[in-house]
C-alpha positions as CSV (number, residue, x, y, z in Angstrom):
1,X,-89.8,-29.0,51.2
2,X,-87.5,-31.6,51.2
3,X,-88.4,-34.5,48.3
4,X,-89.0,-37.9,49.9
5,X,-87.8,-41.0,47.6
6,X,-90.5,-43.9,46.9
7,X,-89.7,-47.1,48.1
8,X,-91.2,-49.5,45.3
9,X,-91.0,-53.3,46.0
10,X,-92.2,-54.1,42.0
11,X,-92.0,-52.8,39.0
12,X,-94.1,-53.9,36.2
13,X,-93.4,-53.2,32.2
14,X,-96.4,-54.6,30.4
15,X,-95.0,-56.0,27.2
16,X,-96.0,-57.6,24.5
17,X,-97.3,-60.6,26.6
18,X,-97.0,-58.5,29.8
19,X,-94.1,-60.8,31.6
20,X,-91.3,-58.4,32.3
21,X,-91.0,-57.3,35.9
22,X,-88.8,-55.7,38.1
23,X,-88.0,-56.2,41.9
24,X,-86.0,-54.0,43.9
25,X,-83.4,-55.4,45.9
26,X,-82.0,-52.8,47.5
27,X,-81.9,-48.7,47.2
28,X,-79.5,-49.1,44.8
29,X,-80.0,-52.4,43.2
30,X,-82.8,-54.4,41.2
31,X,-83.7,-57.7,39.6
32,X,-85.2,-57.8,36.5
33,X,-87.5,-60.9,35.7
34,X,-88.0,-62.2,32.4
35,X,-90.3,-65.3,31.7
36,X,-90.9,-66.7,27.7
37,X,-90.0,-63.2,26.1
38,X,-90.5,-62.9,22.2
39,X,-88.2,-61.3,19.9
40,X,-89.1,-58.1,20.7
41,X,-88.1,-58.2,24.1
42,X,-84.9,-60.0,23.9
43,X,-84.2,-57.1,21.8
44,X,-84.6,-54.9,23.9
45,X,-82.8,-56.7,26.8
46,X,-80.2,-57.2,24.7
47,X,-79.7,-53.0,24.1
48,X,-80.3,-53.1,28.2
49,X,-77.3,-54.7,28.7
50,X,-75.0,-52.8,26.5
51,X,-75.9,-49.7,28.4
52,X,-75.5,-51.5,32.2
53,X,-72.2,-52.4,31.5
54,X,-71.1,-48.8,30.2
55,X,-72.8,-47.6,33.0
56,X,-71.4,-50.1,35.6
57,X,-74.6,-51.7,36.5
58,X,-74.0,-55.4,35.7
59,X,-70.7,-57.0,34.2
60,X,-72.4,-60.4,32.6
61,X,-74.9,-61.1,30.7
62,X,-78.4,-60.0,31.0
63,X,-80.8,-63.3,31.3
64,X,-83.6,-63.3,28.8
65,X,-85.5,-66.1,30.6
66,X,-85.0,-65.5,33.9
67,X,-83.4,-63.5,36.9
68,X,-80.5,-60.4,36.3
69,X,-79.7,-58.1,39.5
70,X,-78.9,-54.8,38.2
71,X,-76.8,-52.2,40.2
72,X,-78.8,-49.2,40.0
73,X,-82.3,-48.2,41.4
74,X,-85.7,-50.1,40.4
75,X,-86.7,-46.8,39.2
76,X,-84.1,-45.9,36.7
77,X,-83.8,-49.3,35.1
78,X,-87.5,-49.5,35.0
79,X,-87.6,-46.2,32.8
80,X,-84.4,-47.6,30.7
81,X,-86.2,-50.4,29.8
82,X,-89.9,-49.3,29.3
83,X,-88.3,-47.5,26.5
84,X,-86.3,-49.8,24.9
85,X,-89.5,-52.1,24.9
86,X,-91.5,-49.2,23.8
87,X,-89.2,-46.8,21.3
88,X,-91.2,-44.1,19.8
89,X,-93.6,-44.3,22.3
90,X,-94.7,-41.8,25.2
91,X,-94.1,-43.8,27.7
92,X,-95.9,-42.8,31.6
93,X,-95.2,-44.2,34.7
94,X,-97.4,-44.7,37.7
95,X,-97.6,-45.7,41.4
96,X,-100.7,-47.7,43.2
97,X,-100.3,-47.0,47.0
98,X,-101.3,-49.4,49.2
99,X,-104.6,-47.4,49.5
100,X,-105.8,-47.6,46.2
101,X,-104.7,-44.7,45.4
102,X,-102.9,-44.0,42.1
103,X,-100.2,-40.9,41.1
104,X,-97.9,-40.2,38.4
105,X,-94.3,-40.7,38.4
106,X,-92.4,-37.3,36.9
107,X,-88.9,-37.3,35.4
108,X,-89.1,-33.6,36.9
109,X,-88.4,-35.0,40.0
110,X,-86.5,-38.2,39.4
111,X,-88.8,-40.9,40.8
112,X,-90.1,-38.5,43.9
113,X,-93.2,-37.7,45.0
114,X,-93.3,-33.8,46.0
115,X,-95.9,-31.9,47.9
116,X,-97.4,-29.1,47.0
117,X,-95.7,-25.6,47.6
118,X,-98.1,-23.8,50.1
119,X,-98.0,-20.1,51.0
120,X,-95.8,-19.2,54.3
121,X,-98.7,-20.1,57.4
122,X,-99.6,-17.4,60.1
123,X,-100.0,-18.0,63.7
124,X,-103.9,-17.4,63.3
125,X,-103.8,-20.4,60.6
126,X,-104.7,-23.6,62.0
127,X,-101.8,-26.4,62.3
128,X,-103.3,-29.7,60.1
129,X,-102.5,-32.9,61.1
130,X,-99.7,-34.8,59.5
131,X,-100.8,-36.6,56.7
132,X,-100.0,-40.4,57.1
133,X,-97.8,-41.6,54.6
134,X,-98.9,-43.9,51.4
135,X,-96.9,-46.6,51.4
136,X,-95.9,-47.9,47.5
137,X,-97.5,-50.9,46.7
138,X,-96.2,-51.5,43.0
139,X,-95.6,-49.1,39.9
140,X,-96.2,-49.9,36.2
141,X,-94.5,-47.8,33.1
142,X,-96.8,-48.3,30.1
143,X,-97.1,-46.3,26.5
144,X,-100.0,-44.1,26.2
145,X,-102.9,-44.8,24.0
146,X,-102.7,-43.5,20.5
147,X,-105.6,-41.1,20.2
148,X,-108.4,-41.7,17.9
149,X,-110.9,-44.6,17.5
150,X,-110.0,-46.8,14.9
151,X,-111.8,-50.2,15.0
152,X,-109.6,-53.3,16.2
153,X,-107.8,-54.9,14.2
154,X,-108.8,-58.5,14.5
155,X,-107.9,-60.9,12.0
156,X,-110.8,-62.1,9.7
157,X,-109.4,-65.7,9.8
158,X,-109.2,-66.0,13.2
159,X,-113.4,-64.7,13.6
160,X,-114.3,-67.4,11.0
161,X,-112.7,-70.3,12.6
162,X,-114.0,-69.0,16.3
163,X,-117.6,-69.4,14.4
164,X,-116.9,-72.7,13.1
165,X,-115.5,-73.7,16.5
166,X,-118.4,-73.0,18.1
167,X,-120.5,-75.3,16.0
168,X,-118.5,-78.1,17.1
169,X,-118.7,-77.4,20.9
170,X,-121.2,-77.7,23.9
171,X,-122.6,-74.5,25.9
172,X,-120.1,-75.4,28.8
173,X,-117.3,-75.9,26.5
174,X,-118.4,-72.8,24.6
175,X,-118.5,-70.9,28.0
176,X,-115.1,-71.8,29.0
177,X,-113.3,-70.8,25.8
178,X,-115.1,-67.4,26.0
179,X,-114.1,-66.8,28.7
180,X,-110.7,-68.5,28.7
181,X,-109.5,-69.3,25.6
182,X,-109.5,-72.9,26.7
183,X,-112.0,-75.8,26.7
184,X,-112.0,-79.0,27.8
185,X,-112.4,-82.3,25.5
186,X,-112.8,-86.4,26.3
187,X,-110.8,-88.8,24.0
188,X,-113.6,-91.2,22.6
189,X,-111.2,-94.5,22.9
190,X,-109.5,-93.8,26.3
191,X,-111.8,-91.7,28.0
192,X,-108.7,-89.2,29.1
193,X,-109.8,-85.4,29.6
194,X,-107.9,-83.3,27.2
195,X,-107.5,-79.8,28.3
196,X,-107.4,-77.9,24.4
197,X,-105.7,-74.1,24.8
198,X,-105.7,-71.0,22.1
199,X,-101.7,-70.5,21.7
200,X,-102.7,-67.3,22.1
201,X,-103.5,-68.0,25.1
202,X,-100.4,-67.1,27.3
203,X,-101.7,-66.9,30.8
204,X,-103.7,-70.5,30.2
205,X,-100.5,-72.0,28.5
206,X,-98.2,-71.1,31.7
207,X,-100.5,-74.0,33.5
208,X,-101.0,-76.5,30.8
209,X,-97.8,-75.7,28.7
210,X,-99.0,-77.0,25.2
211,X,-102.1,-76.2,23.4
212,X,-103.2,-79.7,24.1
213,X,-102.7,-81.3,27.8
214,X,-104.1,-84.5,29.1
215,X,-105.5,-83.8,32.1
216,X,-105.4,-87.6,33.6
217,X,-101.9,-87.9,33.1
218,X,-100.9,-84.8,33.9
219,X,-99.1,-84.3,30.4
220,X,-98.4,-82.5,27.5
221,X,-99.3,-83.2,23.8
222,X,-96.5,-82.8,21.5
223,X,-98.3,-81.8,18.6
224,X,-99.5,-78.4,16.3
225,X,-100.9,-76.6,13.5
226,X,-99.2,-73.2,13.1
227,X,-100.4,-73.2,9.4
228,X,-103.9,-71.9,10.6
229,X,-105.2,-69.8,12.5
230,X,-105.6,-70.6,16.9
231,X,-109.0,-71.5,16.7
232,X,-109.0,-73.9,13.9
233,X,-106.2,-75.5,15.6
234,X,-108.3,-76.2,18.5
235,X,-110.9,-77.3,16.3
236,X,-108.8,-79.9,14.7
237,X,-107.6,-81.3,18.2
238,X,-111.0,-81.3,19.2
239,X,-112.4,-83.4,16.0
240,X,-109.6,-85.7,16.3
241,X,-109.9,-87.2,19.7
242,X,-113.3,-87.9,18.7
243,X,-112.8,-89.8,16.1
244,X,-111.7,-93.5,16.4
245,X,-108.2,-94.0,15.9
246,X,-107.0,-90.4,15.6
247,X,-106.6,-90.1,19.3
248,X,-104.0,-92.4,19.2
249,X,-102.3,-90.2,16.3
250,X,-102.0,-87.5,18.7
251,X,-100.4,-89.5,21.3
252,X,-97.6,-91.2,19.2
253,X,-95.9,-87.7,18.9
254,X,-95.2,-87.3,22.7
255,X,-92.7,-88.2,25.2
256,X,-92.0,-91.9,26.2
257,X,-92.9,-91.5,29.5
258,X,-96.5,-90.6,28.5
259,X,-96.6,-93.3,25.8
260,X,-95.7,-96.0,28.7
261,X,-98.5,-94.9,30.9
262,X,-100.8,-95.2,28.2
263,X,-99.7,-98.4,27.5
264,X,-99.9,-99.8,31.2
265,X,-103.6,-98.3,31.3
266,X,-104.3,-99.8,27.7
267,X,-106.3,-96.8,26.5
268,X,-105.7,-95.7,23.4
């Protein structure tokens, strides 16, 4: 039977912050997305675009923060790269149907889903309906999971200053950074709501954008401590604005805009 091809509208390559995604455009051209990649991944976009321009696929530059239209299917760039992000790795892809469903993606037939091959039918065999055809909803190439049970590998640093954090903050604040990796914290001179993020964080920091936001103002906080680990940075944030005076520190770092509004309100 004849092989039909997928139609995929997105294809996602979980990285290591999971923001690389590709969009099909047409049969036989794609977009690839790229938002805030790390090394790693501009790496590997950068080997990607060696090997679309020997293979015709894209004569400029490949963006490595934002869109590149590729001219070749979503499937076969989407393999390309999921290697190149993943070398070494065995690397599977799979389809969700608009169902629910889910089913593997074989290089044995190049991005085509196959039936089954059935013995010849009889005329005392009953005809069975047409099956209705699954429409693709989105695939995803990921590495498999290295067998064996190893405990994770969390950094001993980072466990001692979540415990010391938690000392310092209330059952609601305590909640939300369990459960977000955020919390929110009131300057003591201007009354401002801070909103204080783990950098670690990414899917939190794509709203507030720094590790420390005001929330009144609707503006970032220019200020860090890489030196330590995430937690101990929010802690430090966190002790500062509520101590007289320091909350001012932290605001002399940032933008002039933010300093003016200050100023008008006369907060800090």
């Amino acid at each position: 039977m004849d092989s039909q091809m997928l139609s995929i509208p997105t294809w996602f390559l979980p990285s290591f912050f999971g923001d690389v995604r590709i969009e099909a455009e047409t049969e036989t051209s794609c977009t690839v997305i790229t938002t805030q990649v790390t090394p790693q991944e501009r790496e590997a976009l950068a080997k990607l675009e060696v090997m679309a321009k020997k293979k015709g696929w894209r004569d400029t530059a490949i963006a490595v923060d934002g869109r590149s239209t590729l001219r070749a299917p979503v499937e076969k760039v989407a393999k390309t790269l999921a290697k190149l992000l993943k070398p070494g790795r065995t690397v599977i892809s799979a389809v969700k149907f608009s169902d629910g469903t889910m089913e593997e993606v074989r290089d044995a037939g190049p991005y085509r889903k196959t039936s089954s091959t059935k013995e010849p039918t009889t005329d005392k065999d009953p005809v069975a309906p047409p099956k209705p055809k699954k429409k693709p909803k989105a695939a995803v190439s990921t590495a498999v999971p290295v067998r064996g049970c190893p405990p994770p590998d969390f950094p001993q640093s980072e466990i001692r200053a979540q415990r010391v954090l938690a000392a310092f903050l209330t059952t609601d604040q305590l909640d939300d950074f369990k459960r977000f990796q955020r919390f929110m914290s009131t300057g003591s001179e201007s009354g401002h709501r801070y909103m204080i993020t783990s950098r670690l964080a990414r899917d939190q920091l794509a709203v507030y954008t720094r590790s420390l936001y005001d929330l009144d103002l609707q503006s970032p906080i220019c200020a860090h401590d890489f030196d330590v680990p995430p937690a101990e940075e929010m802690l430090g944030f966190h002790i500062l604005l509520q101590m007289p005076g320091w909350e001012r520190y932290l605001n002399e770092v940032t933008d002039d805009n933010h300093q003016t509004l200050l100023s008008g309100l006369g907060a800090i």
